[in-house]
C-alpha positions as CSV (number, residue, x, y, z in Angstrom):
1,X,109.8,91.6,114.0
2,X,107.0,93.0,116.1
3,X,103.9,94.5,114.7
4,X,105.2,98.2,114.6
5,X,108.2,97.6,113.2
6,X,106.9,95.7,110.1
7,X,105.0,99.0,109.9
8,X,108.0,101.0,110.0
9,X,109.9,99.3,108.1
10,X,107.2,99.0,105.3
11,X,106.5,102.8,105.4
12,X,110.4,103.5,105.7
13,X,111.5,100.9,102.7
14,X,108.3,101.1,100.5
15,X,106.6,104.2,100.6
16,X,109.7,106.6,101.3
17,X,108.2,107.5,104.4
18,X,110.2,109.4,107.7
19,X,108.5,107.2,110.2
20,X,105.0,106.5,111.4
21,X,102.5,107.8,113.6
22,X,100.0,104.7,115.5
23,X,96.8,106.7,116.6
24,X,95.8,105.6,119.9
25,X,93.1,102.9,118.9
26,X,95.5,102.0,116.3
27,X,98.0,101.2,119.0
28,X,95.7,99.7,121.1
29,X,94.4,97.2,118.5
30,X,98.3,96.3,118.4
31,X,98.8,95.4,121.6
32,X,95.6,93.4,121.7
33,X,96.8,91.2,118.4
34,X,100.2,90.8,120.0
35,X,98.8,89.5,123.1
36,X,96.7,87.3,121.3
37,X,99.6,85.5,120.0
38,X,98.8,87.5,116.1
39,X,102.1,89.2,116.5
40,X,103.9,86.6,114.1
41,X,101.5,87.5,111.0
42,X,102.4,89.6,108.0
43,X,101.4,92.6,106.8
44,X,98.5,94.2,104.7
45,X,99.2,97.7,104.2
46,X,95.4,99.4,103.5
47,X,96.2,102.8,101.4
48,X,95.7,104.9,98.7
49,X,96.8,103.8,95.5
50,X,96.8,107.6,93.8
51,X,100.3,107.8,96.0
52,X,103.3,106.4,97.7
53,X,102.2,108.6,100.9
54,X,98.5,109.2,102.8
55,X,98.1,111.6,100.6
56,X,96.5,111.4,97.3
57,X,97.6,115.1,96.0
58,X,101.6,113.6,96.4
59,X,102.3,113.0,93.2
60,X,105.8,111.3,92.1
61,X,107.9,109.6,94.9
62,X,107.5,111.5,98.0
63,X,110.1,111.0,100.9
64,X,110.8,112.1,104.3
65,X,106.8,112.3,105.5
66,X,105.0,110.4,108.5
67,X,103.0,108.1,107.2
68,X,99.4,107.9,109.7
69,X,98.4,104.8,110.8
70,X,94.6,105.5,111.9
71,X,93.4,102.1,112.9
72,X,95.1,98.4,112.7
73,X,92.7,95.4,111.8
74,X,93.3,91.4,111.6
75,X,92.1,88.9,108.9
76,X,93.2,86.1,111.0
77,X,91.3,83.7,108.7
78,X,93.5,85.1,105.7
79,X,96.4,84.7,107.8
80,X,97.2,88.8,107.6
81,X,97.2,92.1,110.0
82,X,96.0,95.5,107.9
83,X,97.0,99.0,108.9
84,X,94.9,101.7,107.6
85,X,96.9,104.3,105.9
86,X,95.4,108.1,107.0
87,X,91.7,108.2,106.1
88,X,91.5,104.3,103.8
89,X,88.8,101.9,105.2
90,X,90.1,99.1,104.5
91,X,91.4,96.5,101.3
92,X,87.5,96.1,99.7
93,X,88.0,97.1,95.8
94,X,88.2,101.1,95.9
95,X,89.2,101.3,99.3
96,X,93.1,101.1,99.3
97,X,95.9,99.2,98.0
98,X,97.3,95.9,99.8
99,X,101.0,95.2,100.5
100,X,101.8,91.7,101.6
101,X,105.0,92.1,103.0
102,X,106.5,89.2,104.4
103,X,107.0,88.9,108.1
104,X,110.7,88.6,107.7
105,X,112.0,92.0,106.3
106,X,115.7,93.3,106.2
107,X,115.8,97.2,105.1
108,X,118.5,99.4,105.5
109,X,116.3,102.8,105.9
110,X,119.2,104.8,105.2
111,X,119.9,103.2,101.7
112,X,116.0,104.7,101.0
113,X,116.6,107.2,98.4
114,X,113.9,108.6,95.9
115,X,113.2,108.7,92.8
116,X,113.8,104.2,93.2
117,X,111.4,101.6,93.1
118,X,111.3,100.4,96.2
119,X,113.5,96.6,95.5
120,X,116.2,99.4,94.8
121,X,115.2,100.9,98.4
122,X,116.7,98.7,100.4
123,X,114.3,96.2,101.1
124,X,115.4,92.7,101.4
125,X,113.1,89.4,101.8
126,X,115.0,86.9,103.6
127,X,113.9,83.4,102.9
């Protein structure tokens, strides 16, 4: 899957989330991994841990927002990409909450349903 659509389907399976929304450096920075050949690492969600969406006031399982995606940074050493989540700077302690999702993901966004843990949202890992 290309980078955006590990996104999606992360937001969409995991958090509960409508869709995304790339800022433009976020974008940018996207473009720039995939053309360095990056595309093909997983993913590091950077969020809030105080809720499923951007925002830390959502308490419970929230579904149907659009989840931000502010910036997009690479730990190529580590072997991971990160999205930052709305206003997070990053995966230091305090900072957000990491996700390693493997690069391989099969979710069925339309089996999402809250009020499920998010195994029971569709997502598959395909080995």
């Amino acid at each position: 899957l290309p980078i955006v659509e590990k996104i999606r389907t992360i937001a969409q399976c995991v958090y509960g989330a409508k869709d995304i929304e790339l800022s433009p450096e976020a974008q940018s920075k996207i473009d720039r991994y995939t053309e360095q050949g990056f595309g093909n690492l997983p993913i590091c969600m950077a969020k809030t841990h105080l809720s499923l969406s951007h925002q830390p006031d959502k308490k419970g399982v929230p579904k149907g927002f659009i989840l931000p995606i502010s910036d997009v940074r690479a730990s190529i050493g580590a072997g991971f990409i990160y999205p930052l989540v709305g206003t997070s700077r990053g995966c230091d302690p305090g900072q957000g909450v990491c996700i390693h999702a493997m690069s391989s993901l099969d979710c069925n966004p339309e089996s999402v349903d809250s009020g499920h843990l998010p195994k029971e949202r569709g997502l598959k890992t395909q080995q």
